[in-house]
C-alpha positions in Angstrom: -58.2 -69.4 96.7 -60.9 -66.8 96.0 -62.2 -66.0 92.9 -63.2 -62.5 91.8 -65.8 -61.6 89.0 -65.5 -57.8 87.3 -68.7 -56.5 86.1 -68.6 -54.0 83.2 -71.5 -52.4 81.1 -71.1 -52.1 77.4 -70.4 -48.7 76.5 -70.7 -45.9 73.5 -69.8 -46.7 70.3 -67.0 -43.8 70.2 -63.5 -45.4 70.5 -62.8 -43.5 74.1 -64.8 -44.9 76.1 -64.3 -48.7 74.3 -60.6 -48.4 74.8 -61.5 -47.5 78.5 -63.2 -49.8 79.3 -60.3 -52.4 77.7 -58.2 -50.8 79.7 -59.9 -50.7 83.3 -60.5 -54.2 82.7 -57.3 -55.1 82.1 -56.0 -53.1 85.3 -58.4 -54.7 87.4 -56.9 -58.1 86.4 -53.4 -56.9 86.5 -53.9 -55.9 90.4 -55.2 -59.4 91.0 -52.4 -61.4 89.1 -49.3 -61.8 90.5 -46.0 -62.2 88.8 -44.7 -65.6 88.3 -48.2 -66.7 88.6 -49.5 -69.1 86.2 -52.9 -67.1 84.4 -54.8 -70.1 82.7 -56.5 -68.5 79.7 -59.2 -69.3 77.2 -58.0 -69.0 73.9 -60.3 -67.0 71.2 -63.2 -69.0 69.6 -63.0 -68.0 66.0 -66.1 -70.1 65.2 -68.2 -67.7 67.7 -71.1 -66.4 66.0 -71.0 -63.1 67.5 -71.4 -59.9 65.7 -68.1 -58.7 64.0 -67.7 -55.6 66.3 -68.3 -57.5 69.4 -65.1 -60.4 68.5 -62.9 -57.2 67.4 -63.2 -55.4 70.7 -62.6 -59.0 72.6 -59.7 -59.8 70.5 -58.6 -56.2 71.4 -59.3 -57.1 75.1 -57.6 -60.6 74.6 -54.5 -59.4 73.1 -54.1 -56.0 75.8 -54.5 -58.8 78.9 -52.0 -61.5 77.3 -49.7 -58.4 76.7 -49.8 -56.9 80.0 -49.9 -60.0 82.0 -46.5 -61.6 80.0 -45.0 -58.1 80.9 -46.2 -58.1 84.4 -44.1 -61.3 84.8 -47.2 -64.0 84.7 -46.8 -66.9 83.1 -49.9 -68.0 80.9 -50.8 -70.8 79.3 -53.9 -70.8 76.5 -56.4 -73.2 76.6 -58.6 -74.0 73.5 -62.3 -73.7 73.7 -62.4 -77.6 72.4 -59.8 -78.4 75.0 -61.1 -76.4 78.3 -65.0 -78.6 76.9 -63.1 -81.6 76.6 -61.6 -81.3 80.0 -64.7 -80.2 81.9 -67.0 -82.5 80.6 -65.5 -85.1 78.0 -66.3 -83.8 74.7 -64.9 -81.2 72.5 -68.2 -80.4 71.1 -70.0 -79.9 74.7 -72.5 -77.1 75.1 -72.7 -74.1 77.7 -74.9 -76.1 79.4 -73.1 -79.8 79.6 -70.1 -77.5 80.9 -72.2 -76.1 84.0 -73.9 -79.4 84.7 -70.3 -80.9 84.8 -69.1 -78.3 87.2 -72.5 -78.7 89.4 -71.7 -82.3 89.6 -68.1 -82.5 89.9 -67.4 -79.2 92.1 -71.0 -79.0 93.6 -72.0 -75.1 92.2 -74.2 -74.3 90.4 -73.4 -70.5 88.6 -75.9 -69.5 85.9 -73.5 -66.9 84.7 -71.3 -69.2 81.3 -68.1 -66.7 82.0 -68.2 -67.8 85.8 -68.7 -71.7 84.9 -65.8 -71.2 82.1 -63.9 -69.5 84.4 -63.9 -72.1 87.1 -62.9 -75.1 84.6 -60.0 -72.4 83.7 -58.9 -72.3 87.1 -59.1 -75.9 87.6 -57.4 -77.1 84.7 -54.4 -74.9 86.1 -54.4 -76.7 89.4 -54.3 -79.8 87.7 -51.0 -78.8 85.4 -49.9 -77.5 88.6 -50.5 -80.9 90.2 -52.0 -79.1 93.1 -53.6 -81.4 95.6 -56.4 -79.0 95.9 -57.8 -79.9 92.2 -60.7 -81.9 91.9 -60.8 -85.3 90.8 -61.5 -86.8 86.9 -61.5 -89.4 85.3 -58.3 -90.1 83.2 -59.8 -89.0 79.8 -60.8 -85.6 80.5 -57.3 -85.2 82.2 -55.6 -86.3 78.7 -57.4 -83.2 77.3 -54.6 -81.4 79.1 -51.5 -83.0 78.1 -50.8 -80.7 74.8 -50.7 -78.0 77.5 -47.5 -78.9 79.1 -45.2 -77.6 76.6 -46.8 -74.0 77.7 -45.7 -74.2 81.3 -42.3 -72.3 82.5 -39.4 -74.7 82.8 -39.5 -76.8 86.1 -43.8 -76.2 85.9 
């Protein structure tokens, strides 16, 4: 299964071009989803310490993909921030850092880039509620991180 990263420069503070670029992102992963597929999501950190501007314009880019995608026919499932650490490396309270060195020594890669390394735990956390034999192992503990998941899945998932 391939992945795909979208690269996007920040743009003008005028509300055009910001809601373009929400919305070509958002297009772009629309013509990668497919319907009945299960999208694995992070949910929003609302303890980020990022400027104010910059959460309102990802919780408007949140919201636009959750929308589109449920309408597109894609089933989603949200994962906490505390629940996607917890999974990759053990602990709710793990860093950017723990997270990549658990996906260098677990899946072997090392990606400098903290979207790509959350991205890849997202992914793999949805081929374990899958039960896809293609999901890496771990140990028990870090697979319990999942279980309050399962309620999210479509019947029969």
């Amino acid at each position: 299964m391939a992945t795909t990263t979208l690269h996007t420069k920040p743009c003008a503070e005028e509300i055009g071009p910001r809601l373009a670029r929400i919305r070509f992102i958002v297009g772009a992963v629309l013509r990668l989803a497919q319907a009945g597929a299960l999208v694995v999501i992070e949910g929003p950190s609302f303890a980020s310490r990022e400027q104010a501007g910059q959460a309102h314009l990802r919780a408007g880019l949140w919201w636009s993909l959750v929308n589109d995608l449920t309408a597109s026919g894609c089933d989603l499932v949200e994962v906490p921030p505390k629940t996607l650490k917890k999974f990759a490396t053990g602990s709710g309270n793990a860093s950017k850092s723990d997270m990549r060195m658990a996906l260098f020594k677990r899946g072997g890669l090392d990606l400098a880039d903290d979207n790509q390394v959350d991205a890849w735990w997202l992914r793999e956390a949805g081929l374990h509620l899958l039960g896809d034999p293609d999901a890496i192992a771990l140990p028990k503990s870090q697979l319990d991180a999942l279980e309050g998941l399962r309620g999210q899945l479509p019947a029969g998932g």
